[in-house]
N, C-alpha and C positions, 0 to 999 in steps of 0.2 A: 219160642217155647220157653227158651232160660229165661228170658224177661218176664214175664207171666210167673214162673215157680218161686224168681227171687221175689218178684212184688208182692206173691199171695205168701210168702216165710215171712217178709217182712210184718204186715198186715197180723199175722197168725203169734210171732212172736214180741209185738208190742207190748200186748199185757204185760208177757216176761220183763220186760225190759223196765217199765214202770215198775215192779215189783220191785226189783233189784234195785230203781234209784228209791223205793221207800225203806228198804232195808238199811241202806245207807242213810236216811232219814232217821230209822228210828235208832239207830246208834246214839244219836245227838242228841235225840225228843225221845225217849226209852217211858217217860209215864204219858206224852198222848200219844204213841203208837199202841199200848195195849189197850186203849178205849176202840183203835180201830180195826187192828187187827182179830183176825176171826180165824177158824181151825179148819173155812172151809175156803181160805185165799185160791189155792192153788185150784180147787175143782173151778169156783168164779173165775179165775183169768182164763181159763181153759175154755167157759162157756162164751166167755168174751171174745177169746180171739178165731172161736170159729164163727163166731155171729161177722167178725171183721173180714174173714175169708168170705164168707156166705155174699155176705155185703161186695165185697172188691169183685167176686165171679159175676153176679146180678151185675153189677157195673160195665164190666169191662166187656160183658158178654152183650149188655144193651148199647152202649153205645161206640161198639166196633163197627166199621164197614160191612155192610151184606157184600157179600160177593158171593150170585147164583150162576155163572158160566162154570163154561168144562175151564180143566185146570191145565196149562200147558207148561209140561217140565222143563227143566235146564237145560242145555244142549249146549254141545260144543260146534260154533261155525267160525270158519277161515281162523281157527286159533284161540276165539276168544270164547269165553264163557258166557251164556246169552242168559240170563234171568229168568227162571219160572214164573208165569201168574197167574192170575186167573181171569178167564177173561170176562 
């Protein structure tokens, strides 16, 4: 489940993170960054990066293993810790 939360933050927070290295762009380039910069950056990276989430669950969600058996927990036998799966 953390692998999945950290993939889909990644995914979510790319936009952010292109913004920030244009910011640092437009330090350097200050007359074409106002040709591209717009007052509605922040709501577009936002649509963006849930179109990217949306995207990565459709993904990850298709091409995951089906597994339709019952699920059989963890247990503890002669000492060791036996692995849940599904069967």
């Amino acid at each position: 489940m953390g692998r999945i939360v950290f993939e889909l933050s990644g995914f979510f927070l790319l936009p952010f993170i292109c913004y920030a290295a244009f910011l640092v762009w437009q330090q350097k380039h200050p007359a074409a960054a106002k040709k591209i910069l717009t007052a509605k950056a922040l709501q577009i990276q936002s649509l963006i990066g849930l179109a990217f989430v949306v995207a990565a669950l459709l993904f990850f969600g298709l091409s995951d293993e089906k597994h339709t058996g019952p699920y059989s927990p963890a247990i503890f036998k002669d000492g060791k810790l036996i692995q849940g799966k599904v069967e």
